[in-house]
KEKE-3310 file (N, C-alpha, C; in steps of 0.2 Angstrom, whole numbers, plus 5000, padded with zeros to 4 digits):
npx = (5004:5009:5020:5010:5004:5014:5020:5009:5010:5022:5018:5008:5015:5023:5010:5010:4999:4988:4978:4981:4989:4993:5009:5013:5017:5027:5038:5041:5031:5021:5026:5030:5014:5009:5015:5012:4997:4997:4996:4985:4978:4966:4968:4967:4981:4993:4996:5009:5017:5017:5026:5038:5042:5045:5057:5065:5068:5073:5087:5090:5090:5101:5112:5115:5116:5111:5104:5089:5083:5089:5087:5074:5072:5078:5069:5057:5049:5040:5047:5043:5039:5048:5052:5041:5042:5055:5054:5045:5052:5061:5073:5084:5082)
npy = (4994:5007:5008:5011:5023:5030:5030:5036:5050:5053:5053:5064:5074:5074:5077:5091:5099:5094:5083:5067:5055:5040:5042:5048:5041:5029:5018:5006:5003:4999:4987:4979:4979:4970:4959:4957:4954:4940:4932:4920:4928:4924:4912:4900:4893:4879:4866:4858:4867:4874:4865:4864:4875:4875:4866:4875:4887:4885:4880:4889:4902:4894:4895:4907:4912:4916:4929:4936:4946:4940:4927:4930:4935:4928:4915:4920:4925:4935:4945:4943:4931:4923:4923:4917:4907:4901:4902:4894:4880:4884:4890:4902:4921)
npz = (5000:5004:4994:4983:4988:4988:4975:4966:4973:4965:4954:4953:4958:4943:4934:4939:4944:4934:4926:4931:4921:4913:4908:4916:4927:4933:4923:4928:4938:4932:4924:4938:4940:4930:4933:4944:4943:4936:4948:4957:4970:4980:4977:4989:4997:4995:5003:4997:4993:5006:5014:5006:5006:5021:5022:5014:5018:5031:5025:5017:5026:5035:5022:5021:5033:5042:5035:5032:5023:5013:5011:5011:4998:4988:4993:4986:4995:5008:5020:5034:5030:5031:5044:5051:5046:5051:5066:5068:5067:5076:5073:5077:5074)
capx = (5000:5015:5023:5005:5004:5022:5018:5003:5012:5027:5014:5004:5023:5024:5007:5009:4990:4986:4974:4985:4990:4997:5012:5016:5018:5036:5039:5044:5025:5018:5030:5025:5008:5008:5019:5007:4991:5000:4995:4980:4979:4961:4967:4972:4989:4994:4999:5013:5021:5020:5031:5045:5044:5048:5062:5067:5068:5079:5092:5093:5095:5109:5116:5116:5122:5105:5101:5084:5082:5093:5083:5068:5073:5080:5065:5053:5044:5043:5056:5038:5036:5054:5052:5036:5046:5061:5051:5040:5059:5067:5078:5085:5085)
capy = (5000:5013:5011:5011:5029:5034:5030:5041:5056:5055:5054:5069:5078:5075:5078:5096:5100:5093:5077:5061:5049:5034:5042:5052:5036:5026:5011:4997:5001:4995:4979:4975:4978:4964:4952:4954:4952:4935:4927:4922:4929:4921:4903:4895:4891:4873:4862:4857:4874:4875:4859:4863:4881:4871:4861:4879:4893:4882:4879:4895:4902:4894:4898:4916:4914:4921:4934:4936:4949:4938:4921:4931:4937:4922:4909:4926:4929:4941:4943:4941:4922:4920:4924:4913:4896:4901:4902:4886:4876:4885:4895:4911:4926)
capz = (5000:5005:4988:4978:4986:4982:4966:4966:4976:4962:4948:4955:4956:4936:4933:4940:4944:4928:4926:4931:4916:4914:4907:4922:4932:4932:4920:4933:4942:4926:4924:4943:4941:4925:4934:4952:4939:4934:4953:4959:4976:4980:4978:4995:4998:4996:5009:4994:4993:5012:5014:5004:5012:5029:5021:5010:5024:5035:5021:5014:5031:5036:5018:5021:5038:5048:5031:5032:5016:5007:5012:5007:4989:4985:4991:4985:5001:5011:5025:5037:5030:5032:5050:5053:5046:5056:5072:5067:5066:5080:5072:5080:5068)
cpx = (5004:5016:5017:5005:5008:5022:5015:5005:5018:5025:5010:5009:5024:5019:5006:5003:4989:4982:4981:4984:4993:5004:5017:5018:5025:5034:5038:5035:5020:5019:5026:5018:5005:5009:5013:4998:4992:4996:4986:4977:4972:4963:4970:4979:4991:5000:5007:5018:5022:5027:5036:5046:5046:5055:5067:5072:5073:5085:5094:5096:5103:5115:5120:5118:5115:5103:5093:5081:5085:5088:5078:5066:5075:5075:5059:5045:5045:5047:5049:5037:5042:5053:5047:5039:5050:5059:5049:5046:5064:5073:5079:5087:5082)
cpy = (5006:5012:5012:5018:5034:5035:5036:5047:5056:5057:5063:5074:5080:5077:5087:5100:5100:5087:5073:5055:5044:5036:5046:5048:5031:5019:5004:4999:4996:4987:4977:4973:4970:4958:4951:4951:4943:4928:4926:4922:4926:4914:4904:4892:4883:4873:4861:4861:4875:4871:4862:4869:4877:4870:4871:4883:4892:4882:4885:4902:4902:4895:4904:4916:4919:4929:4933:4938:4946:4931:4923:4930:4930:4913:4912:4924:4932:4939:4940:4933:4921:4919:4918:4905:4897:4901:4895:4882:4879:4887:4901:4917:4932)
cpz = (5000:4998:4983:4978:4984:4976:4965:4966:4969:4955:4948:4952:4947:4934:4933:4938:4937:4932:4926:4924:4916:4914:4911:4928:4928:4927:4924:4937:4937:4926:4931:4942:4937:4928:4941:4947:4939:4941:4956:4967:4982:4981:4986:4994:4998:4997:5005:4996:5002:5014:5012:5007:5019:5029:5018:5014:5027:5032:5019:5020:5034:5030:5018:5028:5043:5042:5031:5025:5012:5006:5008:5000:4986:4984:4988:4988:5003:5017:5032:5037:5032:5040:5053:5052:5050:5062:5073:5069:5071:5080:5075:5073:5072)
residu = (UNK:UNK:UNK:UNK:UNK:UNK:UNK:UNK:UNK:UNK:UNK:UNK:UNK:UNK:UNK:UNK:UNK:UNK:UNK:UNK:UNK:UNK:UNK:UNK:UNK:UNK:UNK:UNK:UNK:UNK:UNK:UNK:UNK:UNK:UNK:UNK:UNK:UNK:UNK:UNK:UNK:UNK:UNK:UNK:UNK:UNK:UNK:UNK:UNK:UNK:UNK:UNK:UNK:UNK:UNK:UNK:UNK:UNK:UNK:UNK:UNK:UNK:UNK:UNK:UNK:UNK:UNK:UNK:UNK:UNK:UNK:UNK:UNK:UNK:UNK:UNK:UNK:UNK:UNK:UNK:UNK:UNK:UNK:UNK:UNK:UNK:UNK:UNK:UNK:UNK:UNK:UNK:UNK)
# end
């Protein structure tokens, strides 16, 4: 929500009290918007996906060394999920 209204507030900024346009809005918000379009945030999570998260989290943890933003980006969750398996597994982060 914070970067939705950044956007918004840097669009306005260009728009310079004019009507807002697409083309007063940044490039990479577009690509995201396309790439978030892609999922479908309504379905329910499988149990599947959760498992290998259990087995994922723990491994890439200890890869990084207790990195939590690096774990994230690289099993692409947030650093919140990361926290939630490492807690579940008794990890300390």
């Amino acid at each position: 929500m914070r970067q939705l209204a950044h956007v918004l507030k840097v669009g306005m900024a260009m728009a310079d009290e004019e009507m807002l346009e697409e083309w007063h809005l940044p490039d990479d918000f577009f690509d995201d918007l396309d790439a978030s379009a892609s999922f479908d945030l309504t379905a329910p999570a499988s149990t599947e996906q959760d498992e290998s998260l259990e087995r994922l989290i723990p491994r890439l943890l200890s890869e990084f060394k207790g990195n939590v933003s690096q774990t994230a980006k690289t099993a692409g969750v947030s650093r919140n999920t990361v926290y939630k398996y490492a807690k579940g597994k008794g990890n300390d982060v």
